[in-house]
N, C-alpha and C positions, 0 to 999 in steps of 0.2 A: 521653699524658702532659700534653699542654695542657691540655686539658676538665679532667684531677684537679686540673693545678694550679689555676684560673679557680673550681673549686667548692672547693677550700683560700682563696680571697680572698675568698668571700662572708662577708659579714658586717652583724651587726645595728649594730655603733656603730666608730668607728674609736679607734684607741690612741689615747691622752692622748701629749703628747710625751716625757714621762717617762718614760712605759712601752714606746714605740716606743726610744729611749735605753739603757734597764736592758736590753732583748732582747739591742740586740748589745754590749753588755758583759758579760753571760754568754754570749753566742755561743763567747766563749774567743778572738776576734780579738783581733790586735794594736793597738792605736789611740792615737792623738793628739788633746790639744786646737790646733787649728790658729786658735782667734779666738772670738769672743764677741760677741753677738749686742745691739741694742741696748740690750735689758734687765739686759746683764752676764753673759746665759747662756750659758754653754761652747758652742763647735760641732765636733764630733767626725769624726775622719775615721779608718775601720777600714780594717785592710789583711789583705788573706787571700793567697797563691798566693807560686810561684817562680819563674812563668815570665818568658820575655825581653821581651813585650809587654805594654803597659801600661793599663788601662783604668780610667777615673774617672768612677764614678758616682753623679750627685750627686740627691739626692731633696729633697722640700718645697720645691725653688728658689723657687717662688712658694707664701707662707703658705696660701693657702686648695688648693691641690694634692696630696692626699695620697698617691693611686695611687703615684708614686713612691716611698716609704716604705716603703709595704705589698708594691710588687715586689720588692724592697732586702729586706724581710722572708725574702719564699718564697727571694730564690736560696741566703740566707744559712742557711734553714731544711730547702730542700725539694733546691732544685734542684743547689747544692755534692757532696751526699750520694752522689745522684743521675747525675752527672757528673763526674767526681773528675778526670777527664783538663783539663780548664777551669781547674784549679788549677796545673797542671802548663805548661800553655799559657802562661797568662797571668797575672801579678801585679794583684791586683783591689785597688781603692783607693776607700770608700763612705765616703758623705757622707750618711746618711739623714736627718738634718733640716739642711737649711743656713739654715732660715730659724727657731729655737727661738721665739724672741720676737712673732715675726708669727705661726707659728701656734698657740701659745695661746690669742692670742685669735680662733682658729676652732673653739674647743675645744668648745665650748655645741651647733655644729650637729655636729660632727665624734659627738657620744655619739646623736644621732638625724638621720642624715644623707640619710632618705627623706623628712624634710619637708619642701617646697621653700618655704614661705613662712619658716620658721625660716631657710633659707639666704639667702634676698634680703635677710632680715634683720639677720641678723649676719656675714654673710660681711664677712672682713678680705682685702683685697687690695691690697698694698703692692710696686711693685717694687722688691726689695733686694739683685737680685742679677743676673740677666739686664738686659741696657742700664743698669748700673752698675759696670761696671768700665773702669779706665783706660784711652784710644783716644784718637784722633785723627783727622781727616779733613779735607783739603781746608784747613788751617790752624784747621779749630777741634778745640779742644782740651778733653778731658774730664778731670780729674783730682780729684776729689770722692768719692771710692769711699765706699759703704756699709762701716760695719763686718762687715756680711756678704759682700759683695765683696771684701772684703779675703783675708777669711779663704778663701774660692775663689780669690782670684788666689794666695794663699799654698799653696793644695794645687798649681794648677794648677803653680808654680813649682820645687814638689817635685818633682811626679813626672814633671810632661813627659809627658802621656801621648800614646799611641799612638790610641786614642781613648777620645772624652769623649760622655757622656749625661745630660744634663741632663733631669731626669724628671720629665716637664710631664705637665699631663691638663687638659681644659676642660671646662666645663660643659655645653655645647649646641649639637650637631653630631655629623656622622659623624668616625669615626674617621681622622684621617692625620698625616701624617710632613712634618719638615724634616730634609734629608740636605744634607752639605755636599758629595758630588758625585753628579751620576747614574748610578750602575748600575742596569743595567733587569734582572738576575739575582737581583739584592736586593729590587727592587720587587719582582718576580714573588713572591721566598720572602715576602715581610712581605704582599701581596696574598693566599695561600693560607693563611697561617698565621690573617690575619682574617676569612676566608671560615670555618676549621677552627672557630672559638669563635662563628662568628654576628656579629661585629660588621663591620657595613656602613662599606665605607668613605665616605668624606664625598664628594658631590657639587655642593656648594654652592660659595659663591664662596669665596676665599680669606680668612684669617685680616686680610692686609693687599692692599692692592689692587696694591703692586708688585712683589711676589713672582715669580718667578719657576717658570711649574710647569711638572713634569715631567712629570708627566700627573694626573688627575685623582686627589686627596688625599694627592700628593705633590710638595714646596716645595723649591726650591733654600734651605738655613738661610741668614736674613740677620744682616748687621753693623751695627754702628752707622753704615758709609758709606750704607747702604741706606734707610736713614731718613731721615739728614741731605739727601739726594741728592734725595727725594720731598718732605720739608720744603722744601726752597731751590725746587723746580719748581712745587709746587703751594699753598704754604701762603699767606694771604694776610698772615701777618703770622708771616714764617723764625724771628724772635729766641724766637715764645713756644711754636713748634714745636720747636725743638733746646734747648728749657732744660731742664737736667736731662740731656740725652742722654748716657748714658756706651756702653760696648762692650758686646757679646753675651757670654759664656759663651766659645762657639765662635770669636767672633771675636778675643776675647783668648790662646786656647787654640790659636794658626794663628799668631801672633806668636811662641808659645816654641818651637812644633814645627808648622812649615807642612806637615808630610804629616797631622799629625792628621785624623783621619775622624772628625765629629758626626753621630748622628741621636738626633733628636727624637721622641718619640711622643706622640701629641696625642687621650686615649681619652676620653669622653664620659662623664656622669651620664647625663643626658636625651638619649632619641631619638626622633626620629619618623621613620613608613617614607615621612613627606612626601618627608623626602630623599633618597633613592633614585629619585626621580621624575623622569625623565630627558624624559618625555614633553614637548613645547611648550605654554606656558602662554599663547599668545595673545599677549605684549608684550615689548614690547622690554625690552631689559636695563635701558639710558640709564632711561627711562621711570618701570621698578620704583623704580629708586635715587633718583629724585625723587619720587617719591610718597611713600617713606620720611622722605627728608630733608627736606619739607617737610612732613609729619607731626609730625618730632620738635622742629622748629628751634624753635617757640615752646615745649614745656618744656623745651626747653634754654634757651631764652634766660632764663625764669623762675628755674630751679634756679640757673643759675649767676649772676646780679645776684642772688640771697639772699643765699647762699654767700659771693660779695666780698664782700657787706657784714658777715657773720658772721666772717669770718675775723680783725679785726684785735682782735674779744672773745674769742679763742680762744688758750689756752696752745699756746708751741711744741710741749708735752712729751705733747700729746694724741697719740697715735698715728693717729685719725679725720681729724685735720685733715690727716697728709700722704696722706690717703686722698683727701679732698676735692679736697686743690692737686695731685693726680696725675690725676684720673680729671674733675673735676668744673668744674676752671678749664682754660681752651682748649677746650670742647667744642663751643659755636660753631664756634671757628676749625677745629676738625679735621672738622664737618659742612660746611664751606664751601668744605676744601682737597676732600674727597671730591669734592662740585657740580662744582669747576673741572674736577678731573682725570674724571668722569665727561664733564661735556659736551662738554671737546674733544678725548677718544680715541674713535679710532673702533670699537675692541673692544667699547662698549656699543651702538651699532647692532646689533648681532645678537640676536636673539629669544632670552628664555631659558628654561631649564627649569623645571617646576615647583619641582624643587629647590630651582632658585636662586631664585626667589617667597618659595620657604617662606623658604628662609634667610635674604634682605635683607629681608621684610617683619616675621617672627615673630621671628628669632634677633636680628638686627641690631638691628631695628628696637624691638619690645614687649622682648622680654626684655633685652636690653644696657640698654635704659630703664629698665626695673624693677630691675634692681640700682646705678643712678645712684643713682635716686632712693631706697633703702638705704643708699646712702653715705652722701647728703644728710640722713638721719633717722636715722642714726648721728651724725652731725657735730654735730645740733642736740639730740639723748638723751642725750649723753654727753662731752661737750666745754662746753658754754657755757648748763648748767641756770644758774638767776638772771639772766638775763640777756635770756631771751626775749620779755619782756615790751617791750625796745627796737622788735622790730621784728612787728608784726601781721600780716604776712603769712605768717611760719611756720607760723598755727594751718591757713592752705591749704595749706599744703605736707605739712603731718601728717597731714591727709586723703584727700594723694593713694592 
């Protein structure tokens, strides 16, 4: 039944958000507007089943992620039908676009979504919902919610779930998981189930370097204290590391009902069987990650002194430009907390795998760079035309 379903999600272009929307509104569920997205667009939460457990699942949490959507699609289409006992189980609670307004404008690569220079291009990536909702730690205090966050802290307050999935997918890596506790009965089932489809689990280094793993490609789910915690140890300037930091999903979701169980699934566009490469690549860990980071520090330092200086010619109402002040200002400072907390743990003295080569040299290193610098030529195409002419150095930057 996997295989049919995995060959039911192949597809030449993904649904426009309207069309993803109209489906389950003819699905015949029951549903709510729970909030409004910052365009003004309605965000929809469906509800199917009668059982005593509760499960909320929320799709497009980050705009440019559609896989969650299109899953949210087949259980509502394929797998319901299919399982009828699942309805009887459990009271299902879906959120297939929680993010409407972010992603439209991923709408242009979403209709031809196997050309990868279209996606460095136009991919819109805005956090608006994950590390955006109300928390606390340690006396500092987040209280700034997205209107998209809202509208999740609004379902999450509904329904209290029993658990919550937040349906993430990344661009480039092996396949793995954040679970909010270890069962190694679960890893084993979610290990065979991705061995069953072919997708290789990820052997590379972690998403974030303080994570907590359970074993290889799967993460203890972190919280907003998780961040704040590695911010205040390693950053070299805490204030410009924790601005903006609101709570997780799951972290806010442990607040209303602390037995809640989260997993995360984290399924790939791009792979290479680099990473499965387990073999020793000759160098130390410490080593790779400075060669990286000091590969990338000077166009980082470039990108980001344009960027400041462009930003004070830029409408708030751009939506590029909170793309920029998210991804684009502190990138320095986040290559510099990495250096510190690389040099003085001693988990990077150990030799590492080819994998983890490929992954901090290509993934980390070229491609997370190449979609900066997207952001960067998004900021400067579409935010602050008339105006380019202030600063000469843009026309190297449009070259890059």
């Amino acid at each position: 039944m996997l295989r049919s379903l995995l060959d039911y999600l192949t597809f030449k272009s993904i649904p426009r958000v309207k069309e993803l929307v109209d489906l389950f509104k003819g699905s015949g569920l029951r549903y709510d507007v729970i909030g409004y997205g910052w365009c003004s667009d309605p965000i929809y939460m469906f509800n199917i089943g009668k059982g005593s457990k509760k499960a909320l699942l929320i799709g497009l949490v980050d705009p440019d992620e559609p896989i969650g959507a299109l899953a949210l699609q087949v259980l509502v289409t394929q797998i319901f039908d299919r399982e009828p006992g699942l309805l009887s189980k459990y009271s299902w609670y879906l959120i297939p676009v929680a993010d409407p307004c972010g992603a439209k404008l991923n709408e242009r690569w979403f209709r031809n979504p196997y050309d990868i220079r279209l996606y460095i291009l136009e991919r819109f990536k805005v956090k608006a919902i994950d590390w955006k909702l109300p928390g606390s730690c340690d006396g500092y205090l987040f209280n700034e919610p997205t209107p998209e966050a809202l509208a999740v802290k609004k379902a999450i307050d509904m329904v209290r779930p029993d658990l919550i999935v937040p349906l993430h997918n990344n661009d480039f890596s092996g396949l793995y998981f954040f679970l909010s506790e270890n069962i190694p009965e679960l890893i084993r089932n979610l290990k065979n189930v991705a061995n069953e489809l072919g997708i290789p689990i990820h052997r590379g280094e972690p998403e974030a370097s303080y994570l907590e793993v359970f074993e290889e490609g799967f993460y203890r789910e972190p919280t907003m204290c998780d961040e704040y915690h590695n911010c205040i140890k390693f950053s070299s300037d805490p204030s410009v590391c924790i601005e903006g930091l609101g709570e997780t999903i799951y972290g806010y979701a442990r607040g209303i009902n602390p037995n809640v169980f989260s997993i995360v699934c984290e399924t790939p566009y791009i792979y290479s069987r680099t990473l499965e490469d387990v073999t020793p690549s000759g160098s130390r860990l410490r080593d790779i990650y400075l060669n990286m980071i000091n590969s990338i520090t000077p166009i980082a330092n470039y990108v980001e002194s344009i960027v400041r200086r462009l930003i004070p010619h830029v409408g708030r109402k751009c939506p590029h430009l909170w793309e920029a002040e998210e991804y684009l200002l502190g990138w320095i400072d986040r290559l510099e907390s990495l250096r510190k907390k690389v040099v003085a743990d001693e988990l990077y003295e150990r030799e590492a795998s080819k994998a983890e080569e490929f992954d901090i040299m290509v993934i980390k290193g070229l491609w997370n760079t190449l979609l900066k610098i997207g952001i960067a030529l998004r900021l400067l195409n579409r935010c602050i035309r008339g105006v380019l002419s202030v600063f000469a150095e843009v026309s190297h930057l449009q070259k890059l």
